[in-house]
C-alpha positions in Angstrom: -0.6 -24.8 15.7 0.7 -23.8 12.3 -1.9 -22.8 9.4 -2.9 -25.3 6.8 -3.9 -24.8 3.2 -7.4 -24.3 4.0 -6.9 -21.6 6.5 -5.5 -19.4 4.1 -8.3 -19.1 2.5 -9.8 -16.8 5.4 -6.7 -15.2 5.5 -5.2 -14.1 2.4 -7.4 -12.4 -1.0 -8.3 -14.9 -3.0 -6.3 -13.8 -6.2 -3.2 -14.6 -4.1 -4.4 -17.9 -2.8 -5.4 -18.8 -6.5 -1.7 -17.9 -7.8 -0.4 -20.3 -4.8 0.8 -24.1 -6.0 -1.4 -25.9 -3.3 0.8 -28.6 -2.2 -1.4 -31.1 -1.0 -2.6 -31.9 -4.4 0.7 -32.4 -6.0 3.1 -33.8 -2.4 0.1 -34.4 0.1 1.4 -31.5 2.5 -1.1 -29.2 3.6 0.4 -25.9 2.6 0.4 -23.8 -0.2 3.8 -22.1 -1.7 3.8 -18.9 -3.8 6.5 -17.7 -6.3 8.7 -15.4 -4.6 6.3 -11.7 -4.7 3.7 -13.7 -3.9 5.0 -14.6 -0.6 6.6 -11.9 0.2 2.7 -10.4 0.1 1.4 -13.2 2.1 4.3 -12.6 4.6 3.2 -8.9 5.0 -0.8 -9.9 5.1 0.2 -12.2 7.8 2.7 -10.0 10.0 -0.1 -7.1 9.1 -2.7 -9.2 11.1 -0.9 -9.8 14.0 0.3 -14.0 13.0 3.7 -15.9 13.6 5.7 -17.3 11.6 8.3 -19.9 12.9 10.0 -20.8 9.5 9.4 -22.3 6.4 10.2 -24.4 3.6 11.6 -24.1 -0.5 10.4 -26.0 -3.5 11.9 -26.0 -7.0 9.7 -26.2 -9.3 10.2 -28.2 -12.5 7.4 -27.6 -15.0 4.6 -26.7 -12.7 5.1 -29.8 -10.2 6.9 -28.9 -7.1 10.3 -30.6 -5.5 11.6 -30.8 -2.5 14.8 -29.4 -2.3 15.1 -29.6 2.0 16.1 -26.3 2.0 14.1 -24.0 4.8 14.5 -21.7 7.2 13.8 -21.7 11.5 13.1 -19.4 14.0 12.4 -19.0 17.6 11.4 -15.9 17.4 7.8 -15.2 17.2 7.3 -11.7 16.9 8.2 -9.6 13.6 12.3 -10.3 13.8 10.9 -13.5 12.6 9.5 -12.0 9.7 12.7 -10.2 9.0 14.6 -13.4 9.3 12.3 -15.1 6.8 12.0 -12.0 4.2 15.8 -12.2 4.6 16.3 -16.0 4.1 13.6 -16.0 0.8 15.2 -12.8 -0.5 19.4 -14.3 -0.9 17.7 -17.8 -1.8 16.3 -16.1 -4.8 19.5 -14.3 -5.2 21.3 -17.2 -5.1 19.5 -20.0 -7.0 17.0 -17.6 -9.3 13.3 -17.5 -10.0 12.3 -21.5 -10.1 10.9 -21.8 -6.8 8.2 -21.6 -4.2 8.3 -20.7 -0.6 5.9 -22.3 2.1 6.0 -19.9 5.3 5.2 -22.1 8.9 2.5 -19.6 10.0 0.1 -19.7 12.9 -1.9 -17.8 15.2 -0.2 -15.6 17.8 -0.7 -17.5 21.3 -2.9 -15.8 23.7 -0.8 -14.8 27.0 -2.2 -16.3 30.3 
């Protein structure tokens, strides 16, 4: 089960959830994508707290409305490699196409072993 916007609101301060572009509002997804120091706090927050994350998504944004550009990122590995994967896949986007976009990370709860 991934988070949806609304969990993130017990999750991450609420100046960082106010500087997020909620999407559901603007593409009916419901997720919020932050600028790219934004999430790369809400990625730490998360890992910090003992979450997943499984992959995640990029927008472009063009004025303050969000695109989809169907570029993301996937993982299978559920534990903090998958962090490094995603830290590593947001950081060369930026590099590569600059500072007009938001990331959505696929986070969730860790699973409890049996």
């Amino acid at each position: 089960m991934l988070f949806t916007d609304e969990d993130f609101v017990n999750i991450v301060p609420q100046d960082l959830l106010e500087r997020g572009i909620n999407l559901r509002e603007k593409l009916g997804f419901y997720e919020i994508a932050w600028r790219f120091d934004d999430v790369m706090d809400v990625l730490k927050i998360t890992r910090d707290k003992g979450m997943i994350i499984l992959g995640g998504e990029v927008y472009r944004l063009s004025g303050n409305k969000p695109v989809i550009t169907c570029d993301g990122w996937y993982t299978d590995k559920g534990d903090d490699d998958a962090f490094e994967v995603a830290i590593q896949y947001i950081t060369k986007y930026r590099a590569r196409n600059g500072d007009d976009f938001i990331y959505y990370p696929a986070i969730g709860p860790r699973p409890v072993s049996k």
